[in-house]
N, C-alpha and C positions, 0 to 999 in steps of 0.2 A: 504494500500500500504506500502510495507518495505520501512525503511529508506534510504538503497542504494539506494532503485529506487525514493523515492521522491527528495534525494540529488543529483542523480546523473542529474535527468532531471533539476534542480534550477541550478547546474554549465553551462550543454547546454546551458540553458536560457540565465543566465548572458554573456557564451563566444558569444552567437551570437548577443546579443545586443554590446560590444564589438567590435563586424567585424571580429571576430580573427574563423580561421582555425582551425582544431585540429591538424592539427600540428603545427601553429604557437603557441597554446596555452600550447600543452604539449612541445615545445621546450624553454618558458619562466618556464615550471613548472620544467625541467631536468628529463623529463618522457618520455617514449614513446606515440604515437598516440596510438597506442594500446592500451594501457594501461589507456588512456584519453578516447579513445572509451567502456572501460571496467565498468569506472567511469560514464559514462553519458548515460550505458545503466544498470544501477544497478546490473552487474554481479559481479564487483572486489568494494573492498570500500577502500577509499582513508587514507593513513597517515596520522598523524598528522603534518609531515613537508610541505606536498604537501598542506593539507588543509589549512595551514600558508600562502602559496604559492600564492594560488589558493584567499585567501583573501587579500592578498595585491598587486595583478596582478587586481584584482575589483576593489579595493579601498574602500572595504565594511565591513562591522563587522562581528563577529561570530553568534551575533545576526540574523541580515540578513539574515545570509546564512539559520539561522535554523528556521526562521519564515516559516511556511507552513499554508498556509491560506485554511487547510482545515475543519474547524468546521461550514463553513457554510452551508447551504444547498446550492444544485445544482442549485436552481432559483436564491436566491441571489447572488450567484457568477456569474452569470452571467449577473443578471441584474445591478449587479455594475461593472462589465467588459464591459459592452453596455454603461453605465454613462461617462465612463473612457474614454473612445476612443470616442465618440462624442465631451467630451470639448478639441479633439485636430483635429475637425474636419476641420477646418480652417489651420493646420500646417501641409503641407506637409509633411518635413521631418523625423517628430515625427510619424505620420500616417503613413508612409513605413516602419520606424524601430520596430512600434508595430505589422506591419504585419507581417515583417518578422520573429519574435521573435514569435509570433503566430503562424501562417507556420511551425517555426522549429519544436517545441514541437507538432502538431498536424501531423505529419510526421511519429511519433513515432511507 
């Protein structure tokens, strides 16, 4: 998978765990939605001002953003994705936000 499209789906990720809109998010970036819809469908790829942006509207590192967990194999990742979300099976709130954030990128 190209690096747009893996970055762009990681930014999705982050803005709907978040709660934020794409327009609320490209209106904190000084972007258009478009242009945020561009980034998070790996068709346009982002500045390096927006991607300054884009990390301290998260609150996260650059590391972060470029960590892609993808070296493991397809069972492993998901059976540590099955680990993850059972020990938050008792927390509602954690439980709807991992849904949703699930949801979004599976929409794709």
């Amino acid at each position: 998978m190209k690096v747009k499209r893996l970055l762009g789906r990681k930014i999705k990720q982050y803005r709907v765990l978040k709660g934020f809109t794409q327009e609320e998010l490209a209106e904190k970036l000084n972007i258009s939605q478009r242009t945020l819809s561009g980034i998070e469908c790996g068709t346009n790829f982002l500045s390096s001002n927006t991607l300054e942006k884009i990390l301290e509207v998260f609150d996260i590192s650059l590391e972060e953003m470029f960590y892609f967990n993808y070296l493991k194999s397809n069972k492993e990742i998901v059976n540590e994705l099955i680990n993850d979300i059972k020990a938050y099976a008792d927390d509602t709130q954690k439980l709807q936000t991992i849904y949703k954030v699930v949801k979004a990128i599976i929409r794709d």
